[in-house]
TORPAKOL-424867 format. One record per residue (C-alpha): x negated, y negated, z. Coordinates in nm, 4 decimals. Example, Ala and Ser with C-alpha at 12.3 -4.5 7.8 and 13.67 -1.06 7.14 Angstrom:
# residues 2
         x         y         z
   -1.2300    0.4500    0.7800
   -1.3670    0.1060    0.7140
This chain:
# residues 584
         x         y         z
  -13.6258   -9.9700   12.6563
  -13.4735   -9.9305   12.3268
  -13.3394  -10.2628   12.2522
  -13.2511  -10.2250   11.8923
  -12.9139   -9.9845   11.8846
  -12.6179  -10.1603   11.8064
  -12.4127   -9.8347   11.7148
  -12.5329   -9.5768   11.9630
  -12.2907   -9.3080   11.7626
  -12.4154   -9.4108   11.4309
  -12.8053   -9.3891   11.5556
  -12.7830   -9.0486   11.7176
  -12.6338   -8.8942   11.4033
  -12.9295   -9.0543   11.2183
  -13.1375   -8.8734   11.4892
  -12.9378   -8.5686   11.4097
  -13.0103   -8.5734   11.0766
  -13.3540   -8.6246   11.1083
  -13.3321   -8.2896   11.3501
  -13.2006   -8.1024   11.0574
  -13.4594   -8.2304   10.8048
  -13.7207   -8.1373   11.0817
  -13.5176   -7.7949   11.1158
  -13.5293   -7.7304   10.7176
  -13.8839   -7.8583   10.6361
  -13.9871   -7.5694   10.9534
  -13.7920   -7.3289   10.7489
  -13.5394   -7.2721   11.0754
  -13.2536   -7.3404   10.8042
  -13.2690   -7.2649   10.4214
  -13.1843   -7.6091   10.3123
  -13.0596   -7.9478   10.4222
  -12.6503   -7.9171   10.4488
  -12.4016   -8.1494   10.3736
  -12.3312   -8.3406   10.7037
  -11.9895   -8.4768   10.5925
  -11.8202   -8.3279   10.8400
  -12.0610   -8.3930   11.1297
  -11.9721   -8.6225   11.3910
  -12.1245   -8.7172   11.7062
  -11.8678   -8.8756   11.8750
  -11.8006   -8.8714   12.3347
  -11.6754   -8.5058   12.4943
  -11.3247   -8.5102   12.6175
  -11.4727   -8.4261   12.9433
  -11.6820   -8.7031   13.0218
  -11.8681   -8.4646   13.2891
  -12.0431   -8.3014   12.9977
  -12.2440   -8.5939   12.8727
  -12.2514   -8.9189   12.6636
  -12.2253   -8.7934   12.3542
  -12.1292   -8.4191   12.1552
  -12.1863   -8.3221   11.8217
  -11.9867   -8.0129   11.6527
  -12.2909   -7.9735   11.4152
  -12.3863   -7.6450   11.4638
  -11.9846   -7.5399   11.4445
  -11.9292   -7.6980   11.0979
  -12.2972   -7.6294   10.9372
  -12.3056   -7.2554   11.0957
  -12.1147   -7.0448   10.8370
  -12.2947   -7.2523   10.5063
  -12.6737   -7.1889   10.6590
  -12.5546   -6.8224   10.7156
  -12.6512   -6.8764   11.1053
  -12.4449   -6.8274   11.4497
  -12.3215   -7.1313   11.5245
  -12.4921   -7.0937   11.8809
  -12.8053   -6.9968   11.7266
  -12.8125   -7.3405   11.5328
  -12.6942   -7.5304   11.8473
  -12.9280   -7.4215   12.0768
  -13.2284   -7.4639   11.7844
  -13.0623   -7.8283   11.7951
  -13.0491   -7.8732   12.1498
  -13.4298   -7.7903   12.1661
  -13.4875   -8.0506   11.9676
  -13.2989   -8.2979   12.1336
  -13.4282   -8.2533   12.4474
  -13.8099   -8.3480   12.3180
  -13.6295   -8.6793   12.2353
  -13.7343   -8.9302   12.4928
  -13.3834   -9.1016   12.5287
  -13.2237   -8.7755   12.6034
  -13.2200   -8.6703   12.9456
  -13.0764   -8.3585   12.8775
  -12.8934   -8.1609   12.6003
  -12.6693   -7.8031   12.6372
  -12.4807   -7.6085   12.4150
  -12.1215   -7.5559   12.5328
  -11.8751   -7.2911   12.4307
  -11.8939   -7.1412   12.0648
  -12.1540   -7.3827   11.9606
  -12.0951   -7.7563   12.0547
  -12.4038   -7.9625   12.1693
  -12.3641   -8.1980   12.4560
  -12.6229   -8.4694   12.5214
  -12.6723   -8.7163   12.8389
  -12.8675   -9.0080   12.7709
  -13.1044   -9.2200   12.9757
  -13.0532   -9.4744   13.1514
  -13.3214   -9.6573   13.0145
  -13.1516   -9.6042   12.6244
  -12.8131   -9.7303   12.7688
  -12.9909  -10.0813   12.9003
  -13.1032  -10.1065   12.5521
  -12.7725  -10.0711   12.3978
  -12.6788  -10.3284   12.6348
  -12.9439  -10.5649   12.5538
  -12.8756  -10.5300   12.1500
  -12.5148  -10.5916   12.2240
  -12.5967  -10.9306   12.3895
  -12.8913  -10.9932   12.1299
  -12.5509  -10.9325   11.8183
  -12.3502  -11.1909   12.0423
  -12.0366  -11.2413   11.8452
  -12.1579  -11.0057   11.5861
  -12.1480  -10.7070   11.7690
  -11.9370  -10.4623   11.6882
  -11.8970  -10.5675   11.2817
  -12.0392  -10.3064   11.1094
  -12.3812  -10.3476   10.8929
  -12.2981  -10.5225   10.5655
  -12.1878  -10.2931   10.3064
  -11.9712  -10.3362    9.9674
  -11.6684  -10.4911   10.0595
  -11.3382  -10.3367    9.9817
  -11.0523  -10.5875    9.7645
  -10.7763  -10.4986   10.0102
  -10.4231  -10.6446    9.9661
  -10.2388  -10.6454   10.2693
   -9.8570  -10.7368   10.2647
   -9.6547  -10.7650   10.5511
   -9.3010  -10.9216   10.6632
   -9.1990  -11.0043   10.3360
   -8.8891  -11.0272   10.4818
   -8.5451  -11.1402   10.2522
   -8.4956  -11.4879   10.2614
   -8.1574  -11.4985   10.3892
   -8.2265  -11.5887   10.7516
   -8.4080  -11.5603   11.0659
   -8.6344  -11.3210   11.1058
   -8.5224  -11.0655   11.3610
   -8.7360  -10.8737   11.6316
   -8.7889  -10.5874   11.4094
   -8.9776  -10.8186   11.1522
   -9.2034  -10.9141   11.4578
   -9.3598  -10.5966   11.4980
   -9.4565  -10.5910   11.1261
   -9.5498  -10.9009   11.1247
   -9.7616  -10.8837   11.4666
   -9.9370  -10.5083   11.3013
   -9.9960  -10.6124   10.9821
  -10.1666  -10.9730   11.0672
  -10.3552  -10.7431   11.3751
  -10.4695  -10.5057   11.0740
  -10.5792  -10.7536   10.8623
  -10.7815  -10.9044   11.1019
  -10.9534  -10.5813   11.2127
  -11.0563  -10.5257   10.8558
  -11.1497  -10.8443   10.8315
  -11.3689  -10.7907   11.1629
  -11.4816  -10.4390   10.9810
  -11.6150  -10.6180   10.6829
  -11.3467  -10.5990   10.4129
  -11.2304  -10.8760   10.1768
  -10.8746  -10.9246   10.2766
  -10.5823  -11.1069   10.1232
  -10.2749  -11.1684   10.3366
   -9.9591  -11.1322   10.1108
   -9.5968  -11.1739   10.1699
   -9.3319  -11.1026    9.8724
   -9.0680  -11.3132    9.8531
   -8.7077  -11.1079    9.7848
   -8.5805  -11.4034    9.5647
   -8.4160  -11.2120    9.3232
   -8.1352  -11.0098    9.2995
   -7.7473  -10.9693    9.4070
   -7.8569  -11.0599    9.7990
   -7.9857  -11.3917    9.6853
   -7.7307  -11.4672    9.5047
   -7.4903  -11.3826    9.8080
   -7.7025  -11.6308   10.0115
   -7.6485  -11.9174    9.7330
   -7.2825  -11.8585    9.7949
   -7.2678  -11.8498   10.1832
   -7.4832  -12.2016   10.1988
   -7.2458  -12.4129    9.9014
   -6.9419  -12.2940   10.1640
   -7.1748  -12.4805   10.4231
   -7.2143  -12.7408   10.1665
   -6.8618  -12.8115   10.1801
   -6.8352  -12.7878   10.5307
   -7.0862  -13.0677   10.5107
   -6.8431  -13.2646   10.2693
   -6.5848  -13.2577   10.5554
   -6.3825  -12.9462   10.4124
   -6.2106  -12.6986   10.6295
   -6.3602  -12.3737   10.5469
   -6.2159  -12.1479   10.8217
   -6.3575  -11.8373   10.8671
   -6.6928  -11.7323   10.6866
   -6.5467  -11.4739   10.4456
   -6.6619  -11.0940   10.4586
   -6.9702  -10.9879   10.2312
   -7.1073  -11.3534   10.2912
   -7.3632  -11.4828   10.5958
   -7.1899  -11.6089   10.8569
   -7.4919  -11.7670   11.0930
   -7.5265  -12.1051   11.1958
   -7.8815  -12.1232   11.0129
   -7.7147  -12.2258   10.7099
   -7.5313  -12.5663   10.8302
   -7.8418  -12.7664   10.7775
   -7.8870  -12.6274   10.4418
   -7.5425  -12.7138   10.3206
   -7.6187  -13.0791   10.5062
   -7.9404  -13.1186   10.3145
   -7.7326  -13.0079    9.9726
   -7.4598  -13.3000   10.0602
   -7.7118  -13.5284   10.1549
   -7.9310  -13.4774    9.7932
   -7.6408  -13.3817    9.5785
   -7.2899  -13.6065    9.7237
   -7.0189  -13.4033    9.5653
   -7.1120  -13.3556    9.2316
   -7.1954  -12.9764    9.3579
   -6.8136  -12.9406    9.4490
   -6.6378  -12.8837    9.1004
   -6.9079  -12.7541    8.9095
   -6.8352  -12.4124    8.7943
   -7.0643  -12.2002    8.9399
   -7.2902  -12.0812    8.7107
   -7.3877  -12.4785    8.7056
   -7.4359  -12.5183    9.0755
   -7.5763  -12.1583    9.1856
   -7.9355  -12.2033    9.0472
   -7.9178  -12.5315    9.2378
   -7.7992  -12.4197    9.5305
   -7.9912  -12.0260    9.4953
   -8.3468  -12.2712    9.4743
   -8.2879  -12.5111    9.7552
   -8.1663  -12.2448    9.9776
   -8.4248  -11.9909    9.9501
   -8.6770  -12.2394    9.9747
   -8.4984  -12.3632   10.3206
   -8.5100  -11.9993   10.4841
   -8.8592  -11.9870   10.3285
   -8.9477  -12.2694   10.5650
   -8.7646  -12.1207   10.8287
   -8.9490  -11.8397   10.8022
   -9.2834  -11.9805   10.7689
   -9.2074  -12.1522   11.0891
   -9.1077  -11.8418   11.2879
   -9.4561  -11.6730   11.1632
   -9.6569  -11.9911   11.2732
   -9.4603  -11.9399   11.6172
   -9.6231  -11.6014   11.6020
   -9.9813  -11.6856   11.4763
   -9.9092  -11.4897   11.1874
  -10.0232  -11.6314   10.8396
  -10.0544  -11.5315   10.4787
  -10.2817  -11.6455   10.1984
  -10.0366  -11.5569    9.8938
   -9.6841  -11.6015    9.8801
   -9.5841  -11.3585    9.5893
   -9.2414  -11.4425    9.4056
   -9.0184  -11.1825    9.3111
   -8.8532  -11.4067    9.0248
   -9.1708  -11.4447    8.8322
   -9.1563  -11.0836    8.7671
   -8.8912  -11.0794    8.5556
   -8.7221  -11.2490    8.2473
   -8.7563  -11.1287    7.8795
   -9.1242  -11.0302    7.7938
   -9.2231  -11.0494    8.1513
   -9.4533  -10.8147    8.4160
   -9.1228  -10.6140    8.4629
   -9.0893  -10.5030    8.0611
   -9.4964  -10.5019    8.0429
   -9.5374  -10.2619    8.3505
   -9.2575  -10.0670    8.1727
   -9.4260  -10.0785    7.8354
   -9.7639   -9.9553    7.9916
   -9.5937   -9.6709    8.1272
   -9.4486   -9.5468    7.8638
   -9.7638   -9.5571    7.5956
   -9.9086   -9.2706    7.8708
   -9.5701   -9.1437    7.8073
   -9.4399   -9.1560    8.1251
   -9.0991   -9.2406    8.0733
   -8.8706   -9.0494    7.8982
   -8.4563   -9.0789    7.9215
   -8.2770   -8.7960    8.1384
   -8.0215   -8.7506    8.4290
   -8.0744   -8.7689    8.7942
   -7.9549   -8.4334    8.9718
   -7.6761   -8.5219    9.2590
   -7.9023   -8.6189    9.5867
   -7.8304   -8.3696    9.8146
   -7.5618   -8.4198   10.0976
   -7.3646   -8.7276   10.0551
   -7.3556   -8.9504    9.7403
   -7.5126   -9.3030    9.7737
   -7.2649   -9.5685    9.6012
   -7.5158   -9.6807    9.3386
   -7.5541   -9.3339    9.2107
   -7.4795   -9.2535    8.8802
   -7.4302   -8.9815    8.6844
   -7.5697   -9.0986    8.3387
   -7.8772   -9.0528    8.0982
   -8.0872   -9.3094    8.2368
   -8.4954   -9.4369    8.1741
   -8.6577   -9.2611    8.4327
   -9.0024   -9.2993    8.5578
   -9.2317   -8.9536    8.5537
   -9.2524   -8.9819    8.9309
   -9.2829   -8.6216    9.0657
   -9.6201   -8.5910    8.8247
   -9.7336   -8.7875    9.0658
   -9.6103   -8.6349    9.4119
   -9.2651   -8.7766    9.4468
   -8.9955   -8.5667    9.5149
   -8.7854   -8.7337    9.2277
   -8.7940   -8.8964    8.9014
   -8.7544   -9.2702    8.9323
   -8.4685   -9.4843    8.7372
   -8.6367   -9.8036    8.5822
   -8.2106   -9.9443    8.4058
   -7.9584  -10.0204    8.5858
   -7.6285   -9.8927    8.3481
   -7.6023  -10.2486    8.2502
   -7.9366  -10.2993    8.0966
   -8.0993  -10.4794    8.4336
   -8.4131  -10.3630    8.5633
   -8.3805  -10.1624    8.9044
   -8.5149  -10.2491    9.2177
   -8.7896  -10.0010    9.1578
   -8.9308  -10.1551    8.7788
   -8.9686  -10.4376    8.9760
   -9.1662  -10.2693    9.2788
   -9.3925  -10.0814    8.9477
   -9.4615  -10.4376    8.8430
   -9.5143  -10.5972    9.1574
   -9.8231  -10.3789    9.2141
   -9.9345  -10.3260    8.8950
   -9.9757  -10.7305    8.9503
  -10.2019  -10.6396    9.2809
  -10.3983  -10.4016    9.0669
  -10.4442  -10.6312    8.7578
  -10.5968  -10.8683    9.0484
  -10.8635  -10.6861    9.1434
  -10.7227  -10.4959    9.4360
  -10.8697  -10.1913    9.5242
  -10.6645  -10.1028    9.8018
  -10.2677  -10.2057    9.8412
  -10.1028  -10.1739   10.2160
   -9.7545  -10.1876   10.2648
   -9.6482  -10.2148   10.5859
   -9.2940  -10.1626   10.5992
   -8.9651  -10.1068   10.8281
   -8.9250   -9.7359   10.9810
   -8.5831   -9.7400   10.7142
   -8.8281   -9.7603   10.3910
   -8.9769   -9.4486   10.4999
   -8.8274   -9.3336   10.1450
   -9.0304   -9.5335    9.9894
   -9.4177   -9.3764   10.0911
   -9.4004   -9.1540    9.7837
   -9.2737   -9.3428    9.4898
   -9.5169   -9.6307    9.5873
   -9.8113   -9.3743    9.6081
   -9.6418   -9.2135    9.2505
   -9.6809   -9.5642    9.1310
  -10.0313   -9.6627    9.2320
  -10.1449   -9.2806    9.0772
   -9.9859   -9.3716    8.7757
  -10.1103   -9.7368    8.6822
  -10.4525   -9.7229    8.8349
  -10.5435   -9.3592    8.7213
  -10.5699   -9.2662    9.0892
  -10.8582   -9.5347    9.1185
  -10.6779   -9.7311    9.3306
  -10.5392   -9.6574    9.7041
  -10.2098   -9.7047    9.8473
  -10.1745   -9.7040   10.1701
   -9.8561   -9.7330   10.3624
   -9.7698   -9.8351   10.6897
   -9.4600   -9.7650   10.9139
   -9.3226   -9.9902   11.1818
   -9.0671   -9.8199   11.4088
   -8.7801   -9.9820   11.5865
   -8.8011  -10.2038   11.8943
   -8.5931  -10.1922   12.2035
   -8.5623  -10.5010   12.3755
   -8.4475  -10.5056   12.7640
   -8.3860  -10.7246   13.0426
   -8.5107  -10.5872   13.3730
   -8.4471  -10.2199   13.2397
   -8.0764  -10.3445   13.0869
   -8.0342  -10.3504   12.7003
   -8.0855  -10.7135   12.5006
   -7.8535  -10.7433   12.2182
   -7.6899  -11.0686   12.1042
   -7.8846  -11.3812   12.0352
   -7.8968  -11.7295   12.0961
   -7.9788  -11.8550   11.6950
   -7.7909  -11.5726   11.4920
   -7.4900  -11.3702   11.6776
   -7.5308  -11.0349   11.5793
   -7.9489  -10.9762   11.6601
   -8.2327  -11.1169   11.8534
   -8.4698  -11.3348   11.6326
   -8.7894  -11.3593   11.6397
   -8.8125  -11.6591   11.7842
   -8.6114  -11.5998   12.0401
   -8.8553  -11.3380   12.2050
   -9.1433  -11.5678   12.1313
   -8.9687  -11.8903   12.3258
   -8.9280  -11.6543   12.6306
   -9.2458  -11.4518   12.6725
   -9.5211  -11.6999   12.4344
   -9.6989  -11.5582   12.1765
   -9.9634  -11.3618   12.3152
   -9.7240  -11.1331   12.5138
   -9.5914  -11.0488   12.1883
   -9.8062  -10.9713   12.0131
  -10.0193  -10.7639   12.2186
   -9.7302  -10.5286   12.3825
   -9.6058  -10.4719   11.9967
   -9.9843  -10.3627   11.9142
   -9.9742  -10.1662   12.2820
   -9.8199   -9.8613   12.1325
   -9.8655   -9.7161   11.7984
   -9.6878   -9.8353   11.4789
   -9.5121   -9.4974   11.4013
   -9.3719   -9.4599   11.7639
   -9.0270   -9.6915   11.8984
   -9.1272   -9.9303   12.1134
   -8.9229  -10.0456   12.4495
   -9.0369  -10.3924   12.5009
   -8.9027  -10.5030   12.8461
   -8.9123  -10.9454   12.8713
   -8.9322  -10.9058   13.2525
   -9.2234  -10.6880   13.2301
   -9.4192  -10.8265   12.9907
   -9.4040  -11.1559   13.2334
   -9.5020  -10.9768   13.5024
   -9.8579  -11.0898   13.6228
   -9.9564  -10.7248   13.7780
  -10.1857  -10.4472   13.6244
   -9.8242  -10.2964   13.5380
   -9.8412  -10.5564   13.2618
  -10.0920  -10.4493   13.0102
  -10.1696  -10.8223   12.8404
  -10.2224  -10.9809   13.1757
  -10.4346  -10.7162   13.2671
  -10.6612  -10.7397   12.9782
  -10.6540  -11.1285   12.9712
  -10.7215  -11.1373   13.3536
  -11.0333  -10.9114   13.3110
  -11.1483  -11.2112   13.0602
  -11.0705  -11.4600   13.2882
  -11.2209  -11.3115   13.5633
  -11.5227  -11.2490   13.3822
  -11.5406  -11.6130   13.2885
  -11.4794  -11.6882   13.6845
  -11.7892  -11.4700   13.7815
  -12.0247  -11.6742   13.5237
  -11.8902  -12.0295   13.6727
  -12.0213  -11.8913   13.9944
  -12.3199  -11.7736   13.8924
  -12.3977  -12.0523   13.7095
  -12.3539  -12.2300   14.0370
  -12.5392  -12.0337   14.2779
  -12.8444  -11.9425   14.0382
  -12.8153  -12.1877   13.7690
  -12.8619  -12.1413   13.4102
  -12.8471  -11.7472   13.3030
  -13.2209  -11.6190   13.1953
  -13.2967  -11.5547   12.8111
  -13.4389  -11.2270   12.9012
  -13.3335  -11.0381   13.2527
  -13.4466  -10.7741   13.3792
  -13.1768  -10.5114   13.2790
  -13.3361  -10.2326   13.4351
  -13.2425  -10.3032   13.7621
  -12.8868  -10.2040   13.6469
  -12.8696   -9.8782   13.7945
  -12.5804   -9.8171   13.9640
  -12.3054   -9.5464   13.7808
  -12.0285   -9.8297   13.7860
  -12.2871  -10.0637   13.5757
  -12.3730   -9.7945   13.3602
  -12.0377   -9.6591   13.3029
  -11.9337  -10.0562   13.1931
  -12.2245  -10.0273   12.9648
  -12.1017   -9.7147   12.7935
  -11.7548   -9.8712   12.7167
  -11.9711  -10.1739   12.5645
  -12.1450   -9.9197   12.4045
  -11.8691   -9.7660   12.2389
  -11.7259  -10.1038   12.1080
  -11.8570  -10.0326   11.6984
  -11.7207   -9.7059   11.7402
  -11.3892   -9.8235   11.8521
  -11.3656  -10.0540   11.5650
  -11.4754   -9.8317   11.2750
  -11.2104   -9.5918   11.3625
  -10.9354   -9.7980   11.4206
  -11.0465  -10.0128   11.1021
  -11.0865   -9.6490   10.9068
  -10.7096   -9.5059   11.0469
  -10.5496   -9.8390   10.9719
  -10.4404   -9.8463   11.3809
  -10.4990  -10.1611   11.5319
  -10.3251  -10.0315   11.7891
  -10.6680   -9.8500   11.9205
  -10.8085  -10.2069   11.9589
  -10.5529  -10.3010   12.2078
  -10.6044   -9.9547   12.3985
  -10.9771  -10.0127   12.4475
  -10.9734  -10.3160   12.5371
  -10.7462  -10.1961   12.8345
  -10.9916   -9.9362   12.8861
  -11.2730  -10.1991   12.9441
  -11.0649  -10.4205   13.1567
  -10.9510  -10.1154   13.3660
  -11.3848  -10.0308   13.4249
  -11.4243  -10.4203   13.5281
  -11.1883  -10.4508   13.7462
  -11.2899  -10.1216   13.9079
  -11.5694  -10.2293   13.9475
  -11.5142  -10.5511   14.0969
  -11.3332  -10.3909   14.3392
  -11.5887  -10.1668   14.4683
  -11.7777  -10.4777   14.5166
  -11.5193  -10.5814   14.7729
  -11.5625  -10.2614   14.9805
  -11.9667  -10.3089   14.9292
  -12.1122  -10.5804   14.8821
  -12.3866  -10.4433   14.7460
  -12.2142  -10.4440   14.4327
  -12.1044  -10.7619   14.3933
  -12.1857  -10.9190   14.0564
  -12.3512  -11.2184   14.2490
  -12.5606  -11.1723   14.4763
  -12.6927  -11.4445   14.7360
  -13.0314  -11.3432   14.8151
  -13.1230  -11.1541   14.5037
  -13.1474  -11.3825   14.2035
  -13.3033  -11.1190   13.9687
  -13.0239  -10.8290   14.0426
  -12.7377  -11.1604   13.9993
  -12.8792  -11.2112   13.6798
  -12.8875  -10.8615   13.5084
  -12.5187  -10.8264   13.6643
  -12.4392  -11.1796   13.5214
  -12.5468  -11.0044   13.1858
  -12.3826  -10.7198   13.2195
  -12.0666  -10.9499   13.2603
  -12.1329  -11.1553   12.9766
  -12.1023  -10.8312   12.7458
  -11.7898  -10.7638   12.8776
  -11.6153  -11.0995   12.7998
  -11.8030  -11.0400   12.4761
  -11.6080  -10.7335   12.3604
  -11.2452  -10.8333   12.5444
  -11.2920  -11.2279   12.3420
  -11.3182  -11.0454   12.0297
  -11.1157  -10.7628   12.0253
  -10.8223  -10.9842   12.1337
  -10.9179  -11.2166   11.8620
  -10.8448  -10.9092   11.6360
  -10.5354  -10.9046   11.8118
  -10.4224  -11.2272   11.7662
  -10.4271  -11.2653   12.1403
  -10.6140  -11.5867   12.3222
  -10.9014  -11.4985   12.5490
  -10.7978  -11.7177   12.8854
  -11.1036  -11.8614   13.0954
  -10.8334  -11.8642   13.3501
  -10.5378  -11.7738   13.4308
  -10.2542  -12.0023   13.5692
């Protein structure tokens, strides 16, 4: 029994390899190919095997052979291969390949020897990988559509985290700007609310919610009334500092709610000011002579407000895939939005980051290719940007649309949905579905404790496995260092020992596509095969996990079951989800 595969996709591509050294050092092939785009990965029809490789389809044409030719020279050798129990060429040229059982009890027995470890993949060089996420303006609550960014960016994080890479968590504070400003406004009304003042109603273009009353409290409280009077280019500063670092607070606090944290809180305000990283990002890209002064074409259809027809500074943008050319001056001689955006990652870059997410709202979707123009530009295309995409979410009551709330009026924060549901049915039904598709997220549902309700079905698989190993424990006492695995023969055991099997894989590609999403689907996947299984064990006892009279079969089972709740504890620890050892 093979006990020493850990990554049974990653060791039968080594095995392929070696085929095709074999194959050229016979002189079957001219020369050893490039395998980049080999894979070995399970056939869509699980009746044709384990495992399928497209080899002889993507190496073919380059050898000058017929792909069926080189498939069934392959095949040959695969079959000689003591772990294979039998391999066949399928179609134009695809190799299919069923393994023993004997290799599969092996996989299993590495995946308990890893323990926690399983699934990470071998130490390599880690990646610098700035992730930022939220980074939500500072002028409130955070509403249900910064919960899903929040809940997929934190989920990402961790899954490169799990994969190896050397993350940093990073949310960018909006602090600057007209918004800000706006807020600073809205909370000295609430100041002199505070002061006993009859303000009547909040006044359009400021923000009206409730949030702000303890800020303006806090500002009597410190200040008295010396705030009143002042003009307000005396009190604003005041006011813009201790407000933003309120709804900072406020937001922290929603996030914690969420089990969402950051290691860097970036500051938009220390980008700019005279000779700061706004006028030296500028500066850098104009000695590669990237900026030059011209007008902006009309956009087509209708006219945003803020356009202007003018000569302006404009960024070099569409040498670098955008479809425009970026302004850096606003026509009163304030950096845009956008000089501060080029600044703001040439800041990520200057730190060492190798990689910059962004995951952002569905409505920044215009922002993909200037943000890719920009990392291209200052990083010489060394660097990658990578952008994520959060869609909408729907909320509903019983199949009925949610849409006032309790805290704000006019939206549903995020705490709001967290009070209701808790945390982990949050977070796991906004990672349930992918991050570029809406989401309908139903709060009668998602409290539901039926297989209809994906996060109590995976968490009750957990706790169920947990359940099984109390009894065991009880009937056979402590679990053996080394069982005998090979009595695990029937298909249901083996087929649970596949989806174990298939754990690295799972995580490589999900940590490689940026789609922490595919975490949440396995692990659905795996609870689905458990309880199956368990359930056969009702019908047939035979099959039971524990087993009265047969200490040595209870054992390997108990194993077996062990695994599991090895694989669902961590990927919903990628998740951000808790791992129950029972459910109440």
């Amino acid at each position: 029994m093979n006990s020493n595969v850990s990554n049974v996709f990653a060791d039968f591509a080594a095995r392929l390899r070696a085929i095709l050294v074999s194959l050229s050092a016979e002189g079957a092939i001219a020369r050893l190919p490039d395998l980049a785009r080999v894979v070995v990965e399970p056939p869509r029809d699980a009746s044709h095997g384990d495992l399928a490789t497209n080899a002889a389809m993507v190496l073919a044409k380059e050898l000058g052979l017929r792909p069926r030719d080189l498939a069934e020279a392959i095949a040959k050798k695969l079959e000689a291969d003591p772990d294979v129990e039998a391999a066949s060429v399928a179609g134009p040229g695809f190799v299919n390949m069923r393994l023993s059982g004997d290799y599969w009890r092996g996989a299993l027995a590495a995946a308990l020897a890893a323990g926690k470890d399983f699934g990470k993949p071998v130490a390599a060089e880690r990646t610098p990988i700035n992730v930022e996420y939220v980074s939500a303006n500072p002028t409130g609550p955070m509403h249900v559509g910064h919960c899903r960014g929040a809940v997929f960016g934190d989920a990402l994080a961790n899954l490169l985290v799990f994969a190896g890479e050397d993350v940093t968590r990073e949310y960018y504070i909006n602090d600057a700007g007209a918004q800000v400003d706006v807020l600073a406004r809205s909370a000295h009304l609430r100041y002199r609310e505070a002061l006993g003042e009859d303000i009547g109603a909040i006044p359009d273009g400021l923000y009206p919610g409730d949030y702000l009353k303890p800020v303006g409290q806090a500002l009597a409280a410190l200040h008295g009334a010396e705030l009143r009077d002042k003009p307000e280019a005396q009190w604003l500063p005041v006011v813009k500092a201790a407000t933003i670092a309120a709804m900072m607070e406020m937001i922290r606090q929603d996030l914690a709610s969420l089990g969402v944290r950051h290691d860097v809180f970036f500051s938009e305000s220390t980008l700019h000011g005279p000779g700061g990283p706004i006028v030296e990002a500028v500066e850098a890209l104009k000695s590669q002579a990237l900026i030059y002064e011209g007008r902006l074409s009309p956009p087509k259809g209708q006219l945003p407000e803020d356009w202007e027809d003018r000569e302006q500074t404009l960024f070099r943008a569409t040498a670098f895939g955008d479809d425009v050319d970026r302004p850096l001056m606003k026509s009163d001689g304030s950096y845009t939005y956008f000089a501060a955006d080029v600044a703001y990652f040439r800041s990520k870059y200057e730190r060492g980051f190798k990689e910059m997410v962004f995951v952002l709202g569905a409505d920044h979707g215009g922002y993909v290719k200037r943000l890719e123009a920009v990392g291209r530009a200052l990083s010489g295309g060394s660097a990658k940007v990578t952008v994520e995409l959060c869609q909408l979410v729907r909320l509903f009551r019983g199949g009925e649309p949610v849409r006032m709330s309790k805290r704000a009026g006019d939206f549903v924060t995020l705490r709001d949905v967290v009070d209701e549901v808790g945390r982990d049915a949050v977070r796991f039904m906004m990672l349930f579905r992918s991050n570029d598709a809406v989401l309908d997220f139903d709060f009668v549902k998602v409290a539901e404790q039926s297989r209809d309700n994906p996060v109590f079905y995976v968490q009750y698989a957990h706790a169920r496995c947990q359940s099984i190993l109390r009894n065991g424990l009880e009937m056979h006492g402590s679990p053996k260092s080394e069982p005998d695995l090979s009595l695990l023969q029937d298909p249901g055991e083996l087929d649970l020992i596949r989806r174990i099997a298939a754990w690295p894989r799972a995580v490589e590609q999900a940590a490689a596509a940026r789609q922490p999403h595919r975490i949440a689907f396995f692990l659905h996947d795996l609870a689905s095969d458990l309880h199956s299984h368990w359930n056969r064990g009702k019908d047939s006892p035979d099959l039971r996990f524990i087993m009265e009279n047969n200490e040595l079969l209870s054992q390997a089972r108990l194993r077996l079951v062990d695994a599991v709740a090895l694989v669902l504890a961590a990927g919903l620890a990628i998740l951000g989800v808790s791992a129950p050892d029972e459910m109440r």
